[in-house]
C-alpha positions in Angstrom: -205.4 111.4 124.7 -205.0 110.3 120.9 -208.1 111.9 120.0 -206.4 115.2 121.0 -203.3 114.3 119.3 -205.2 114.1 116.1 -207.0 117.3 116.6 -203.6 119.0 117.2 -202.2 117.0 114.2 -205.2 118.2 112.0 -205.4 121.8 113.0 -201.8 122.0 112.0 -203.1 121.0 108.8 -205.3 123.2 108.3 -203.4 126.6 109.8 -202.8 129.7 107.7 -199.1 130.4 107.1 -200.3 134.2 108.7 -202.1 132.3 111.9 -198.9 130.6 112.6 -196.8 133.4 112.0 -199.1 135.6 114.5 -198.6 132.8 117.1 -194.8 132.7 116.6 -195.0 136.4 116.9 -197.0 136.3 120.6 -199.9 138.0 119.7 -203.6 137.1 119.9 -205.9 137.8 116.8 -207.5 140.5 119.0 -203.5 142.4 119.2 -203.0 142.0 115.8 -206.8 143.3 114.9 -206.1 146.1 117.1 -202.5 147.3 115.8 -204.3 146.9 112.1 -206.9 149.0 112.4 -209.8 146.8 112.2 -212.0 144.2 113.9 -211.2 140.7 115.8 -214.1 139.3 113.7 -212.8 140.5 110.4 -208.9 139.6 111.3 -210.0 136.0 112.2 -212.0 135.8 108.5 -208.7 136.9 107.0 -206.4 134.7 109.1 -208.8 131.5 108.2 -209.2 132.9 104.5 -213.0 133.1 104.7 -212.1 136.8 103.6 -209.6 138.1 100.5 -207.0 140.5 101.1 -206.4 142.2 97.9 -203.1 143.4 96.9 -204.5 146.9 96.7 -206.1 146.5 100.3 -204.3 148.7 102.7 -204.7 145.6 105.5 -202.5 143.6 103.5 -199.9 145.6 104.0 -200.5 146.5 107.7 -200.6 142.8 108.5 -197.4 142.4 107.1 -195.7 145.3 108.5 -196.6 144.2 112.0 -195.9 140.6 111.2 -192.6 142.0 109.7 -192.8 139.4 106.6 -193.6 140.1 103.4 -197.7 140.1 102.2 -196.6 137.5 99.3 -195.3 135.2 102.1 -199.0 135.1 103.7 -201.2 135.2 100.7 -202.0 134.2 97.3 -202.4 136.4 94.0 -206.1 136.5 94.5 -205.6 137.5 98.6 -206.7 134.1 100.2 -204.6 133.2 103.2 -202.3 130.7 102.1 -202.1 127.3 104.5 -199.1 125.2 105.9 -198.2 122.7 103.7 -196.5 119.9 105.3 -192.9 118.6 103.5 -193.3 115.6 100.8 -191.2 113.7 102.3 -190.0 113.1 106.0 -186.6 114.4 107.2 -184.0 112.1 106.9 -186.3 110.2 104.0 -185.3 112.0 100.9 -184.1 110.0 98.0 -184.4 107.0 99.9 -185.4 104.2 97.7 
């Protein structure tokens, strides 16, 4: 049981800001693939940012027209899926001494 818990705890981790949004959305990599226009095998190299979505690239824009969010909130200048980054500081902590 707490080895799961750390798996689930380290995926988090390690999501793409566009993987979570998909899953917020309901729709498997193989939907979103589909309404895009292009594979489930070159989706999930986006969504893990094994593959760069250039501004210019007509995906980006796709993905973030289904996703309904804009492309700057899912990549970075060079078109790398950006990751969740977990607060500094836990809720309730801030400015605590």
């Amino acid at each position: 049981m707490a080895a799961n818990l750390v798996r689930k705890r380290t995926r988090l981790a390690t999501m793409t800001i566009l993987e979570l949004t998909r899953r917020l959305r309901g729709l498997s990599q193989a939907r979103l693939a589909h309404l895009i226009g292009t594979s489930h095998d070159k989706f999930g190299r986006i969504e893990r940012g094994l593959r760069l979505v250039p501004a210019h690239d007509p995906l980006r824009g796709a993905i973030a027209g289904v996703l309904q969010i804009p492309a700057e909130c899912l990549f970075d200048e060079k078109g790398s899926a950006l990751e969740v980054t977990a607060p500094s500081t836990a809720p309730g902590r801030q400015g605590a001494a």
